[in-house]
C-alpha positions in Angstrom: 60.5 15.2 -72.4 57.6 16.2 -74.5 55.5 13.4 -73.5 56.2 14.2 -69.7 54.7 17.9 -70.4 51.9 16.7 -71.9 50.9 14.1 -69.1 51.7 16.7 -66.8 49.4 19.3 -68.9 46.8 16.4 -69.6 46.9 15.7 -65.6 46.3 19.2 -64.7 43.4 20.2 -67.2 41.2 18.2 -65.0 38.6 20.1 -62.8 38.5 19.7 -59.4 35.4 17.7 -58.1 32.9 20.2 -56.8 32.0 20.0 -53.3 28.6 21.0 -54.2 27.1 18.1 -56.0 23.7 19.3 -56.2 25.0 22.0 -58.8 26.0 18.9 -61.4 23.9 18.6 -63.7 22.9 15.1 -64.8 25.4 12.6 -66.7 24.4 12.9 -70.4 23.1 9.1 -70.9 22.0 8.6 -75.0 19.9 6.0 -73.0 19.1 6.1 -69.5 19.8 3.1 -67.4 17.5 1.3 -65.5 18.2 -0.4 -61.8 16.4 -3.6 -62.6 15.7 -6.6 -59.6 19.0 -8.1 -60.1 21.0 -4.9 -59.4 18.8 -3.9 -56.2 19.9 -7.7 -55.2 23.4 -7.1 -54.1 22.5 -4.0 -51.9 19.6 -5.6 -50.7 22.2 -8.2 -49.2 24.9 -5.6 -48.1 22.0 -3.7 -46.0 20.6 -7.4 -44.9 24.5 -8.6 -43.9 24.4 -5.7 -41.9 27.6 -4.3 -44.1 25.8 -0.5 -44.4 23.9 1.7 -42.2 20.4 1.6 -43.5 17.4 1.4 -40.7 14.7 -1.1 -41.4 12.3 1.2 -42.4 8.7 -0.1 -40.6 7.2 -0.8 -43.6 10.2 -3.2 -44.9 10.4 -0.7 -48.0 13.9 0.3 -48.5 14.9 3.2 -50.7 18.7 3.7 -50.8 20.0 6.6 -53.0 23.4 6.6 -54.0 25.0 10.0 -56.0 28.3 9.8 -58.0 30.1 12.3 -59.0 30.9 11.3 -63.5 34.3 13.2 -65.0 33.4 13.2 -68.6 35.5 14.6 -71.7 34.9 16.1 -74.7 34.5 12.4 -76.7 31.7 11.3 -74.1 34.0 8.9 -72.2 33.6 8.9 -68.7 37.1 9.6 -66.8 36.4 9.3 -63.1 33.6 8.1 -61.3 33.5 9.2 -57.2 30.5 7.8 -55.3 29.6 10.2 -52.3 29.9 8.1 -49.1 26.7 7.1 -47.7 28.4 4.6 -44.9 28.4 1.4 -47.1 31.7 1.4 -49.0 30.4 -1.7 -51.0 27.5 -0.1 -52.4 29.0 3.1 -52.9 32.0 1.1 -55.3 29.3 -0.7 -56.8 27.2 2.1 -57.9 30.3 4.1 -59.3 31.2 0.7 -61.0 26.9 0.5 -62.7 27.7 4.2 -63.5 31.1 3.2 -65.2 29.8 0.2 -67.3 26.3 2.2 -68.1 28.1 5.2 -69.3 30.5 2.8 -71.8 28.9 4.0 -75.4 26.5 5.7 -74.0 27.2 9.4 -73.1 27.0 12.8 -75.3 29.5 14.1 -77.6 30.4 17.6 -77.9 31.0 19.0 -74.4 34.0 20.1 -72.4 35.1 18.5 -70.0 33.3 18.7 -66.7 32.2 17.1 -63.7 28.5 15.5 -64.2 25.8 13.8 -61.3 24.3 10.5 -61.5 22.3 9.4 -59.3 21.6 5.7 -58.0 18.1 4.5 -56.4 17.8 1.1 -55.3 14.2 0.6 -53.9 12.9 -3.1 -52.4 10.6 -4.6 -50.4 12.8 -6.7 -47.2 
């Protein structure tokens, strides 16, 4: 019985995600991540595939920005990752996946537990 009330305490200690993102402030890398060639690649083919709404730009110079919402606790471990819908579900799992595996030993100690913004730019030449 104990153990219910504390998953049920544990569940309901968690903030809501804001609806305005642009007051998050910034996931607290230790190191920031870089989007290097290989990770532009696979959006790069979702937009080529046709899987996402992106116009060809008339320069062929694509710049697709992708923000995700981070839920990080007091230990730095990132709880929740929510990408904000930019009409390309497979980018948008992707990038909250990159934010999930660059945050893994890699985030700020010592804060409560809040709701943080990362964002993802993916920027190629098609």
């Amino acid at each position: 019985m104990l153990a219910l009330a504390l998953l049920l305490q544990a569940t309901t200690d968690v903030p809501p995600l804001p609806t305005d993102w642009s007051a998050l402030a910034p996931i607290p890398y230790v190191d920031a991540p870089t989007i290097t060639a290989p990770l532009v690649t696979f959006v790069a083919g979702e937009v080529a595939a046709g899987r996402c709404a992106v116009p060809k730009p008339a320069d062929g110079h694509y710049v697709v920005r992708v923000d995700v919402a981070a839920l990080v606790d007091q230990d730095g471990i990132l709880r929740r990752a929510v990408p904000r819908a930019i009409d390309c579900p497979t980018v948008e799992q992707y990038s909250a996946g990159l934010v999930s595996s660059f945050a893994r030993a890699n985030l700020n100690e010592g804060t409560t537990t809040m709701w943080y913004r990362a964002t993802l730019v993916y920027d190629w030449h098609g």
